[in-house]
Structures are given as structure tokens and as C-alpha cells.
C-alpha positions in Angstrom: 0.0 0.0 0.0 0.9 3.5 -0.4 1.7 5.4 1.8 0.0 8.6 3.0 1.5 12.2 4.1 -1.0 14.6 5.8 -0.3 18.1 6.5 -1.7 18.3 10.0 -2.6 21.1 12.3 -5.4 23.1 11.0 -6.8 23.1 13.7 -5.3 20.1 15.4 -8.6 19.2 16.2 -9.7 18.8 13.0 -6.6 16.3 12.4 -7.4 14.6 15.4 -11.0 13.4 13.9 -8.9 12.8 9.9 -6.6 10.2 12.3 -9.8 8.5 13.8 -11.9 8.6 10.3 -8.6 7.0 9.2 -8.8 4.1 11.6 -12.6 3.4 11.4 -12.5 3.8 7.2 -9.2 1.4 7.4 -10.9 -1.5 9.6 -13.8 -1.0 7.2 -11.9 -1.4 3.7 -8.9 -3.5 5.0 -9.8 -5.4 8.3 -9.1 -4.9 12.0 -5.1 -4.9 12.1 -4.4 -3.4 8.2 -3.3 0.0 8.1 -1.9 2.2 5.1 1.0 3.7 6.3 0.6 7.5 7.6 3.0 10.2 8.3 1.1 13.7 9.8 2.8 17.3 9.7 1.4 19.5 12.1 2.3 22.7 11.9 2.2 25.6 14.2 -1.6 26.7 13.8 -0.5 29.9 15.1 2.1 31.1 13.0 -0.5 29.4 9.9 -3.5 31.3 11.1 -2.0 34.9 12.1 1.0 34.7 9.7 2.1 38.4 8.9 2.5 37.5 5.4 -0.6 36.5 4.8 -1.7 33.5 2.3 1.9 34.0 1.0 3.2 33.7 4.2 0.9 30.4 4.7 1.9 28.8 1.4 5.6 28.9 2.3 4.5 26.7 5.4 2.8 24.4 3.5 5.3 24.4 1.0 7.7 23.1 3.8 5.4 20.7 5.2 4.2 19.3 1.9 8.6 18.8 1.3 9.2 17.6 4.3 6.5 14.5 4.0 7.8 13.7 0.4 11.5 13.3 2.2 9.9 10.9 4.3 8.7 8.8 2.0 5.1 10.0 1.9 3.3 8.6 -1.4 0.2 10.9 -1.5 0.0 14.1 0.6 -2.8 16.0 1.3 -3.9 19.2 3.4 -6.4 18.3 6.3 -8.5 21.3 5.6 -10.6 22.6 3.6 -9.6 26.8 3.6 -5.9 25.8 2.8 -7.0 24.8 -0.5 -6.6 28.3 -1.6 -2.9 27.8 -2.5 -3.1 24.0 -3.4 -2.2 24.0 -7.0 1.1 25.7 -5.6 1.7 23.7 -2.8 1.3 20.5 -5.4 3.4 22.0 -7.7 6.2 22.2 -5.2 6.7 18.5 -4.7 7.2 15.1 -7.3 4.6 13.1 -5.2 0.8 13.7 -6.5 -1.5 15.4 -3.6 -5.3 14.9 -3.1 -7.7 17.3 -3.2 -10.9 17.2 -0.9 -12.9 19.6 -3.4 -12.1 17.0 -6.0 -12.8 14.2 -3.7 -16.3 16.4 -2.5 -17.0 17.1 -6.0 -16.8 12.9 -6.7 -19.2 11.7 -3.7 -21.9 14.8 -4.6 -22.0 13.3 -8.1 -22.1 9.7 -7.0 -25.0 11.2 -4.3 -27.0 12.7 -6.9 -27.0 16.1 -5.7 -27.5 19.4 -7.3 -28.0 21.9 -4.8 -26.6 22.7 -1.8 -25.3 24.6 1.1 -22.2 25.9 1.7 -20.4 26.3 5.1 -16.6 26.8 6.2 -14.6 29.3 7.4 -14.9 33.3 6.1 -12.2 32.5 3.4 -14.2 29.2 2.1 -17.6 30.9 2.1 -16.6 34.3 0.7 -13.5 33.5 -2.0 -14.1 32.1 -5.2 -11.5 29.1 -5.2 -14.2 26.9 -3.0 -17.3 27.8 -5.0 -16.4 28.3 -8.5 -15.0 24.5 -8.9 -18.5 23.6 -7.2 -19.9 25.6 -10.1 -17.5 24.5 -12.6 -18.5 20.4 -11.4 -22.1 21.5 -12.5 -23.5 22.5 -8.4 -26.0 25.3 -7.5 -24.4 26.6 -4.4 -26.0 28.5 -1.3 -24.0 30.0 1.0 -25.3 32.0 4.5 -25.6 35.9 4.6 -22.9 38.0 6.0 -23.8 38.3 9.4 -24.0 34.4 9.3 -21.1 33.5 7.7 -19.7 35.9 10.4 -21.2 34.3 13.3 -19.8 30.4 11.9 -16.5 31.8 11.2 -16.5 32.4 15.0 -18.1 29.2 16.1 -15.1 27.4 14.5 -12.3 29.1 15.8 -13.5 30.0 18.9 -15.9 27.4 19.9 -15.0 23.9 17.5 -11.5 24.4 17.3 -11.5 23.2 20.9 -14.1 20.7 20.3 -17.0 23.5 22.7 -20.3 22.2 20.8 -22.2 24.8 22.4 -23.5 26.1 19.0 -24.6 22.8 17.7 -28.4 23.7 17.4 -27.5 26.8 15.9 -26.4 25.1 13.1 -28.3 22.2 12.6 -31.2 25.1 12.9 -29.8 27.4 10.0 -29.1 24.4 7.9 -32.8 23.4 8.4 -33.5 26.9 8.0 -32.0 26.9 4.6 -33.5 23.4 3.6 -37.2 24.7 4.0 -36.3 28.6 2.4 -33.8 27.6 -0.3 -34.4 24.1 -1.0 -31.2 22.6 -0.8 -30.7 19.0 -1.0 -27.3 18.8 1.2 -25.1 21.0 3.3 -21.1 21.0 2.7 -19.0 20.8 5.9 -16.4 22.5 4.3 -14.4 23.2 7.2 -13.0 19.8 9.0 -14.4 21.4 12.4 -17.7 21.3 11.5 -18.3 17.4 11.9 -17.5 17.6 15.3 -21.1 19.3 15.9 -23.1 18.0 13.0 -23.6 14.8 11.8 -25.5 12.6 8.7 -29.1 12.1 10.6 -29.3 15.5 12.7 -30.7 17.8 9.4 -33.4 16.6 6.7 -30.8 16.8 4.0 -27.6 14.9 3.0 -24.3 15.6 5.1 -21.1 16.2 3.1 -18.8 15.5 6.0 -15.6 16.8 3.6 -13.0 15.3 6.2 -14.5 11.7 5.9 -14.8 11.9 2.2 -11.0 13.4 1.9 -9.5 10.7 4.4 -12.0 7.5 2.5 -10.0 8.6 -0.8 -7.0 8.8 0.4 -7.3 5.1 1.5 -8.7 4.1 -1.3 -5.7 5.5 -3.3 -3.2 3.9 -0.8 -4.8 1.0 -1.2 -4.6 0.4 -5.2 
């Protein structure tokens, strides 16, 4: 099997649940005892999140981290979140060793799901920049995303509340999603920041649950395992 290189960290709560999704989809595929090898990164989420430099500054870290798993003998790499994606294509770019995208791994289970529109949650950066929503577009996806003061108000959920695993806000959520299911008719709800499974889960809304870090870390193993 191949092995797998995950840049870790972002938030390390969110890598924490990629590391148990990779034990539960592993006994799943493989068996009890069979495990694709794994090597995890985590970087400073600090210096990532307030960097001076901004994205620029960011990239160079994942740059490093993304180097620094192909030296040790990482196979596929991938980023365990879903707002670092921003600077993907440059972060591949930097290394030999092919990386995994989770929009591309989203965009695969929404079309195998049958779904055409849907809502969109994240951080500020996923739900406001284009990178996130225009290859949703591009796949062939009507998507929603929350009003300002929303998107505000989730932005702060996730770093202050789900980064350290607080659900607090968990009806919140399930209630806007539900809120959004009945006004806008969507037929499924993005988690597309890996915090958000932590409060919502396939069963607690009316419509489907993309849970991107599950998906992400079920192609990954599938991948290691060809």
C-alpha cells in the first residue's frame, strides 16, 4: 500500500478526527489490524493562522510541510483542511509526489450522491472567496451560502468554539441548515471546514451531510490502497 502524508494542524482538532476517520474507514476497507502507512505534519496553527504575510506567508508553510512528508517517504500528501486549499495547486506544484484534493474528492461523492444543490459552510475565506465555490460551479453544483452576518457568526463558532471541540453552538447550526432546507431548497449541506463534523452529523438535518473530512480521508485510503 501507499503510503500517505497529511499536513496536519489546521486546527489540530480537526486532524485529530482525519486520524480517527482513518482508523474506522481502514478496519472498514482492510480489516481490524491493516493500516496504510501514515506520516502527519502538524504545523504551528499559530504562526498558519496569524501569519504576517498573509496566504503567501501560509503557502511557504505548507510548502515546507508538503517537502518535508515527500523526504519521508510520503506517497500521496494531502492538506487536512478545507480553507488551505486556496494555495493547493502551488503547494502541489512544489513536490514530485501527487497530492489529493478534498474539493475533488467532494465534487466525486456529490455526483455519486445525486445532488444538485446545496449549502455551503466553512470558514470566512471558504464561504466568501471564489477558489471553494467556482469548482463547485464548474462540477455543474448550484451553491447557497449564509448571509454575511452568518457567515460571520460560523467563522467564530469554528475558531472559537469547534476548534476546541466546545459544541455549544450545535443547534445553531443544525437550525440554520434546516432553516436553509425549508427557504432555499437545498438538497445537502457542505461541511467544508474539517471542524464542523465535530457538531453535525449525517441524521441531525433533513438533508444529506457532506462531511468533507471523511470523504477526503475515504479517498485517500482508497488511493493507498490500489
Amino acid at each position: 500500500m501507499k503510503r500517505i502524508g497529511i499536513i496536519g494542524g489546521t486546527t489540530p482538532e480537526s486532524t485529530c478526527y482525519y486520524y480517527r476517520k482513518y482508523i474506522e474507514i481502514s478496519r472498514e476497507k482492510f480489516g481490524p489490524f491493516t493500516f496504510p502507512e501514515l506520516i502527519v505534519y502538524s504545523i504551528n496553527f499559530e504562526e498558519f493562522k496569524n501569519n504576517p504575510r498573509g496566504w503567501e506567508g501560509r503557502k511557504e508553510i505548507l510548502i515546507k510541510a508538503a517537502k518535508a512528508l515527500e523526504r519521508a517517504g510520503a506517497e500521496i500528501i494531502s492538506l487536512s483542511a478545507n480553507t488551505p486549499h486556496i494555495v493547493f495547486p502551488e503547494v502541489q506544484r512544489a513536490v514530485s509526489v501527487p497530492m489529493v484534493s478534498i474539493i475533488d474528492a467532494l465534487i466525486e461523492e456529490m455526483k455519486r450522491r445525486g445532488v444538485k444543490r446545496v449549502l455551503l459552510l466553512g470558514t470566512k475565506t471558504t464561504m466568501t472567496a471564489d477558489f471553494y465555490k467556482d469548482a463547485l460551479k464548474e462540477a455543474g453544483f448550484d451553491v447557497i451560502v449564509p448571509t454575511e452576518d452568518e457567515i460571520d457568526r460560523i467563522n467564530d463558532i469554528i475558531f472559537g468554539e469547534l476548534a476546541f471541540e466546545n459544541l455549544r453552538s450545535r443547534p445553531y447550526l443544525i437550525e440554520l441548515v434546516e432553516r436553509y432546507a425549508k427557504a432555499e431548497g437545498i438538497e445537502g449541506v457542505i461541511l467544508g471546514c474539517t471542524e464542523l463534523p465535530l457538531a453535525i452529523k449525517q441524521g441531525d438535518v433533513s438533508v444529506e451531510i457532506f462531511d468533507t473530512a471523511a470523504i477526503h480521508m475515504r479517498k485517500l485510503i482508497e488511493l493507498a490502497g490500489e
